[in-house]
TORTORDO-911261 format. One record per residue (C-alpha): x, y, z; residue number from 1; residue in one letter. Coordinates in Angstrom, 1 decimal. Layout:
N
{px X; py Y; pz Z; num NUM; residuo a}
...
This chain:
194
{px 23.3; py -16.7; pz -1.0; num 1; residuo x}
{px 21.5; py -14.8; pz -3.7; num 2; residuo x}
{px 19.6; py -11.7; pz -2.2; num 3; residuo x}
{px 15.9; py -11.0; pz -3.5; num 4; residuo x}
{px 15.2; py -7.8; pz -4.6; num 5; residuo x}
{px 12.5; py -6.0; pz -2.1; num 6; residuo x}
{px 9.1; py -4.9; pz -2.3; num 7; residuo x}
{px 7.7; py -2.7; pz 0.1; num 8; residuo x}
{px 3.8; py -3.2; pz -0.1; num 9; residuo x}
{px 1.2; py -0.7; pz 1.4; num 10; residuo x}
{px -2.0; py -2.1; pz 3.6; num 11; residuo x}
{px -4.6; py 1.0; pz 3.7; num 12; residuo x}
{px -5.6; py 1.4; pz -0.3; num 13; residuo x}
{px -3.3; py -1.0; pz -1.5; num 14; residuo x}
{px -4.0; py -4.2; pz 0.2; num 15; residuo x}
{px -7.4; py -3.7; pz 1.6; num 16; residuo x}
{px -10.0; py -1.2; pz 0.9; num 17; residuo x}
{px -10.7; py 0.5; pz 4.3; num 18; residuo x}
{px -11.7; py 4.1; pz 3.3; num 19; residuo x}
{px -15.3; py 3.4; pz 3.6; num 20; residuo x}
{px -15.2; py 2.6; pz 7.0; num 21; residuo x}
{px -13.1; py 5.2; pz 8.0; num 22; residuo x}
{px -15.4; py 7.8; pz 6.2; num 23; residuo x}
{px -18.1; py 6.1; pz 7.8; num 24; residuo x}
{px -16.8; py 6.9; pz 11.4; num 25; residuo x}
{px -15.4; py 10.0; pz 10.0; num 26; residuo x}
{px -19.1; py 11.0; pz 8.6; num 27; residuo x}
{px -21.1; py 10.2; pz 11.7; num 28; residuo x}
{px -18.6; py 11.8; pz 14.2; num 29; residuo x}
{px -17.8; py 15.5; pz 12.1; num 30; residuo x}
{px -22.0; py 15.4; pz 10.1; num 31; residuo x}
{px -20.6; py 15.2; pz 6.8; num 32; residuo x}
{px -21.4; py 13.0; pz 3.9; num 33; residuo x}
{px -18.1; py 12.1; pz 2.3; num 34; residuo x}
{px -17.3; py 9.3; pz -0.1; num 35; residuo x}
{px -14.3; py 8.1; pz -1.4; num 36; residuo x}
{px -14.7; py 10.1; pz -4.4; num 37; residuo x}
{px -14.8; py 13.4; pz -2.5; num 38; residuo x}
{px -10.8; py 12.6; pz -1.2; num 39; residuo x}
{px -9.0; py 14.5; pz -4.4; num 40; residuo x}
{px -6.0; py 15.1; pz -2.4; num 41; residuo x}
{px -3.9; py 13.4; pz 0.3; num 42; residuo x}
{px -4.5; py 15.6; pz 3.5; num 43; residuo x}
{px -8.4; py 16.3; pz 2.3; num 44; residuo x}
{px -9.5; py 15.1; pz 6.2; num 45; residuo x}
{px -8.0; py 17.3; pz 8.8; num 46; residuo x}
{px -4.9; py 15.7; pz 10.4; num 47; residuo x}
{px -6.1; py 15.5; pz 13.7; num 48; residuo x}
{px -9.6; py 14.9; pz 13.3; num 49; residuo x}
{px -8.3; py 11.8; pz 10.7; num 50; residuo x}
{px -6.4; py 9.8; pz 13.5; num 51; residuo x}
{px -9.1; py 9.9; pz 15.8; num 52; residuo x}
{px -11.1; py 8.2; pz 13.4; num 53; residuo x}
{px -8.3; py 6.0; pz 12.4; num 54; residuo x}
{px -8.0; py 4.9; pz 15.7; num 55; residuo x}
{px -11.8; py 4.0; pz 15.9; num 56; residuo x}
{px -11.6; py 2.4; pz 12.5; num 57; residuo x}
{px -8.4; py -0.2; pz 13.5; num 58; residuo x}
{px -11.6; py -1.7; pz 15.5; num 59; residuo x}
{px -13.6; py -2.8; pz 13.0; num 60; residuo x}
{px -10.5; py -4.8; pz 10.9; num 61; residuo x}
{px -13.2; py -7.6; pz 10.2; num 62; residuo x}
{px -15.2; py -5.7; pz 7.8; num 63; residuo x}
{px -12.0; py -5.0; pz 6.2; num 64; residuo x}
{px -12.3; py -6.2; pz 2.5; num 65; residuo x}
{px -9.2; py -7.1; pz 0.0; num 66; residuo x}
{px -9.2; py -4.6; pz -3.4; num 67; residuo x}
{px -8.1; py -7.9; pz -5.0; num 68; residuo x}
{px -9.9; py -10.9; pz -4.1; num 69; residuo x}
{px -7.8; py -13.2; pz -5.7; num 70; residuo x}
{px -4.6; py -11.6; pz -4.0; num 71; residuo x}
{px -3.3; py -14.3; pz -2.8; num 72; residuo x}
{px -2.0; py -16.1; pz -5.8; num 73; residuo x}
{px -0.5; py -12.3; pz -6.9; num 74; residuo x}
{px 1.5; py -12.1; pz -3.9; num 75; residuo x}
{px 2.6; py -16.2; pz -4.0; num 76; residuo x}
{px 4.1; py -15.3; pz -7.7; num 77; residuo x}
{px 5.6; py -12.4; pz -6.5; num 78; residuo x}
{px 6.9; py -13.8; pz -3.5; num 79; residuo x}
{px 8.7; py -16.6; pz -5.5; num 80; residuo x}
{px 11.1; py -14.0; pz -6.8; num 81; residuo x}
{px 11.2; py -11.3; pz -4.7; num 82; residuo x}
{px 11.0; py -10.6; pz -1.0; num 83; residuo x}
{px 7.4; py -8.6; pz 0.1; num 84; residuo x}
{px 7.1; py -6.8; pz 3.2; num 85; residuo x}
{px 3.9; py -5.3; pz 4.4; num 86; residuo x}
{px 4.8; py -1.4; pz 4.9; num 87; residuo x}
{px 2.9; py 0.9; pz 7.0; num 88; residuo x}
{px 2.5; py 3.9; pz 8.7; num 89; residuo x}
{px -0.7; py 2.3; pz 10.4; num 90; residuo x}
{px -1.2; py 2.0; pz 14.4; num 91; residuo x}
{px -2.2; py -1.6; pz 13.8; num 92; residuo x}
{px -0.6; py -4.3; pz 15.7; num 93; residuo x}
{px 1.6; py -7.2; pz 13.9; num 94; residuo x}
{px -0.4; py -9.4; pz 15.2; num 95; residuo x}
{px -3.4; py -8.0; pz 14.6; num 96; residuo x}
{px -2.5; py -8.0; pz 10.6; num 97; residuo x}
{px -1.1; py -11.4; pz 10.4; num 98; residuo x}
{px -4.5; py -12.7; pz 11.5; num 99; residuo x}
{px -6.3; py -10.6; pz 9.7; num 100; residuo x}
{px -4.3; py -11.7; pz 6.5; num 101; residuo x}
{px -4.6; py -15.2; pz 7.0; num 102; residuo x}
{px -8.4; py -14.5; pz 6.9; num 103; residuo x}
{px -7.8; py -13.8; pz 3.5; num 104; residuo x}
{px -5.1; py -17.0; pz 2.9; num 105; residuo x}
{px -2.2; py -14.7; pz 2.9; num 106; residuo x}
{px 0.5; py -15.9; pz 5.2; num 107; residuo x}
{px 3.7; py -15.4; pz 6.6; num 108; residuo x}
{px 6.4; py -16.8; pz 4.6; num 109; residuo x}
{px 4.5; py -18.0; pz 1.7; num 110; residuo x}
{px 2.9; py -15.0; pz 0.4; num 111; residuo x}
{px 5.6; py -12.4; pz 2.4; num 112; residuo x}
{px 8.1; py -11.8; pz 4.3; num 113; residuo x}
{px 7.4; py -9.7; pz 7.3; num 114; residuo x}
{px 5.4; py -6.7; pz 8.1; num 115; residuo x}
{px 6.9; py -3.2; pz 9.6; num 116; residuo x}
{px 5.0; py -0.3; pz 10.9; num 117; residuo x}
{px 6.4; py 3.2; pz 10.8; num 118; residuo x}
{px 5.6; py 6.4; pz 12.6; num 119; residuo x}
{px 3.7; py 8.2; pz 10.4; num 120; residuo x}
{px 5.9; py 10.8; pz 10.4; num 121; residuo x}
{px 8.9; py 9.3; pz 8.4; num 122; residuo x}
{px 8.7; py 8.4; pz 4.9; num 123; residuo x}
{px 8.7; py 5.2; pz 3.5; num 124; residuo x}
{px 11.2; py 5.7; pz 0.9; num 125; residuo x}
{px 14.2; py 5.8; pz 3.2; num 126; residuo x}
{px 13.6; py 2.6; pz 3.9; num 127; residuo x}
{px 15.4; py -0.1; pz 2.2; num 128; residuo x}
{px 13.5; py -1.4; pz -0.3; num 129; residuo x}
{px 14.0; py -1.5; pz -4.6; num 130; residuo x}
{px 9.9; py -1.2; pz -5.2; num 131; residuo x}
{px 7.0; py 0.5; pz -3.5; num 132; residuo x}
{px 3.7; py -0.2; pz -4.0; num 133; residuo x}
{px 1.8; py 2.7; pz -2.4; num 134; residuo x}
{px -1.5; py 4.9; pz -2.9; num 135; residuo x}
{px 0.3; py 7.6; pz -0.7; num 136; residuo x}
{px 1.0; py 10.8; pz -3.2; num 137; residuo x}
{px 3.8; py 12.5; pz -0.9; num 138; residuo x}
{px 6.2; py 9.7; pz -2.1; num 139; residuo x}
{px 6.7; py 10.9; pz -5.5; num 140; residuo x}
{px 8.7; py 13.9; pz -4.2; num 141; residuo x}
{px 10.9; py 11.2; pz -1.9; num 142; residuo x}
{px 11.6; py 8.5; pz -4.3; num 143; residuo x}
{px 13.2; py 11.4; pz -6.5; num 144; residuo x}
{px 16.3; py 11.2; pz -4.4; num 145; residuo x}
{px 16.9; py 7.3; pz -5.2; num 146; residuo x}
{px 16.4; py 7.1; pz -9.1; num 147; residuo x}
{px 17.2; py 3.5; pz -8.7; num 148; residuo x}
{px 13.9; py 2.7; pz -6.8; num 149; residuo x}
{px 10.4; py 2.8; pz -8.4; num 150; residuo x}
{px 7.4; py 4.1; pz -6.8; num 151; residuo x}
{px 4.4; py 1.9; pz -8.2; num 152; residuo x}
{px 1.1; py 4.6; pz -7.7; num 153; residuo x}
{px -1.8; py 3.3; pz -6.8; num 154; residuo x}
{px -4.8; py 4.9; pz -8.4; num 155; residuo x}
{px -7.0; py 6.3; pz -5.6; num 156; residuo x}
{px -9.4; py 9.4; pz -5.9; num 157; residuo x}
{px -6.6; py 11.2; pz -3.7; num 158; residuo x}
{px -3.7; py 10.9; pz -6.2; num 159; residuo x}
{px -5.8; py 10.9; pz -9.5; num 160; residuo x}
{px -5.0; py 14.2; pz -10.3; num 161; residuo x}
{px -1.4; py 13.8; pz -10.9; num 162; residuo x}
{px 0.5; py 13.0; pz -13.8; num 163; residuo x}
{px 3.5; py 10.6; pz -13.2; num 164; residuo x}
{px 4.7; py 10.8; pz -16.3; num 165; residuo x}
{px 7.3; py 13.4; pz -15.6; num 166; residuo x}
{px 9.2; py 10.9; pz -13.3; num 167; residuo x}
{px 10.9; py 8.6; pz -14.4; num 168; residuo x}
{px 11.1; py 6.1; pz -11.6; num 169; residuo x}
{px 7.1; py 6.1; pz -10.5; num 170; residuo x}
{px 4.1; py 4.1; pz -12.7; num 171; residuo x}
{px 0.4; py 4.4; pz -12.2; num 172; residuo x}
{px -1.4; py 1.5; pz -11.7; num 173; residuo x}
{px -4.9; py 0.9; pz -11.6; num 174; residuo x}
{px -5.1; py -2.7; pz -9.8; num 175; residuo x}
{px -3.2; py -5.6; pz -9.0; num 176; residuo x}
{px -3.3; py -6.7; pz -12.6; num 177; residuo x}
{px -1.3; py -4.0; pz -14.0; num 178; residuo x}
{px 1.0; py -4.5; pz -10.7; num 179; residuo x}
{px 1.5; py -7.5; pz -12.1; num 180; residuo x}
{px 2.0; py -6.5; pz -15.9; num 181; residuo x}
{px 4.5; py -4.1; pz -14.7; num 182; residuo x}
{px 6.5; py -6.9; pz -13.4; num 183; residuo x}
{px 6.4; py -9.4; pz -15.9; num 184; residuo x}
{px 6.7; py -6.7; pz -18.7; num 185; residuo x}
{px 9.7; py -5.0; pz -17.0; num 186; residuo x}
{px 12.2; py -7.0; pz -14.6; num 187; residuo x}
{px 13.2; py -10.2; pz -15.9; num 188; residuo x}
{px 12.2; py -12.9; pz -13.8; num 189; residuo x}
{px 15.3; py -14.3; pz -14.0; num 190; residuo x}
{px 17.0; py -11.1; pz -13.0; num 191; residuo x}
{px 14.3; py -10.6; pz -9.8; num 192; residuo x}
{px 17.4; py -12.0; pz -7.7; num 193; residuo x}
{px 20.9; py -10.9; pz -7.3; num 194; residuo x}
């Protein structure tokens, strides 16, 4: 049987735009007036002070809002020649996002394959996967150590700041267009399985 190559695909600032509502918690709690703009670098928030707001903000997943509204015909063409798994360091539970996907017409099987939450705490890039599609900075560093997988950067106002030009296995992109131009410009679809 013919193996799919693997994408590993992010939720928070990939998937689903949910930095509003966690600065919104994050504001009221701590009297500060951040906006997403304000976040130039990854740890900007305190770490501890972050999770308890995380935590509050896994509450409110139905104001959670797609980046790409028309994601889920993206992910359907993707799926067709490659295998997608939701990756996550996240404390959301599977079930949780599989409902909260379907919401959105993304389902199990026909738009991915499975979802895996990791503790925070270990990096994604040891995981098994050819292409990660992540807003999550820290990786670059990581993916450095397996030239034959590509980071695919995000652009939030966390990571702007850095030029991925000097590595030669990470891309910036903007929005799930240029995901998708990266894909069809670069891997042969016929070559997407082997």
């Amino acid at each position: 049987m013919i193996e799919k190559k693997k994408i590993a695909l992010d939720l928070d600032g990939v998937t689903w735009n949910v930095h509003g509502i966690l600065l919104d918690i994050y504001n009221k709690k701590y009297h500060t007036n951040y906006t997403n703009n304000d976040i130039t670098f990854w740890d900007f928030l305190p770490e501890d002070r972050f999770w308890k707001c995380y935590k509050k903000m896994t509450k409110r997943m139905d104001e959670f809002k797609l980046f790409e509204c028309d994601l889920e015909i993206y992910l359907d063409l993707l799926h067709y020649h490659f295998s997608i798994t939701f990756l996550t360091h996240g404390i959301y539970e599977v079930d949780k996002i599989e409902k909260k996907l379907e919401t959105f017409d993304i389902y199990k099987c026909k738009e991915y394959n499975d979802i895996i939450i990791m503790d925070h705490n270990n990096s994604k890039v040891h995981t098994n996967f050819d292409y990660y599609i992540d807003d999550n900075p820290n990786m670059i560093i990581d993916i450095q150590q397996y030239p034959k997988k590509t980071l695919l950067l995000f652009t939030q106002p966390w990571n702007n700041n850095i030029d991925v030009s000097i590595y030669n296995n990470v891309v910036r992109v903007k929005n799930w267009q240029e995901i998708m131009d990266y894909f069809l410009e670069t891997i042969s679809w016929k070559n997407a399985e082997y």
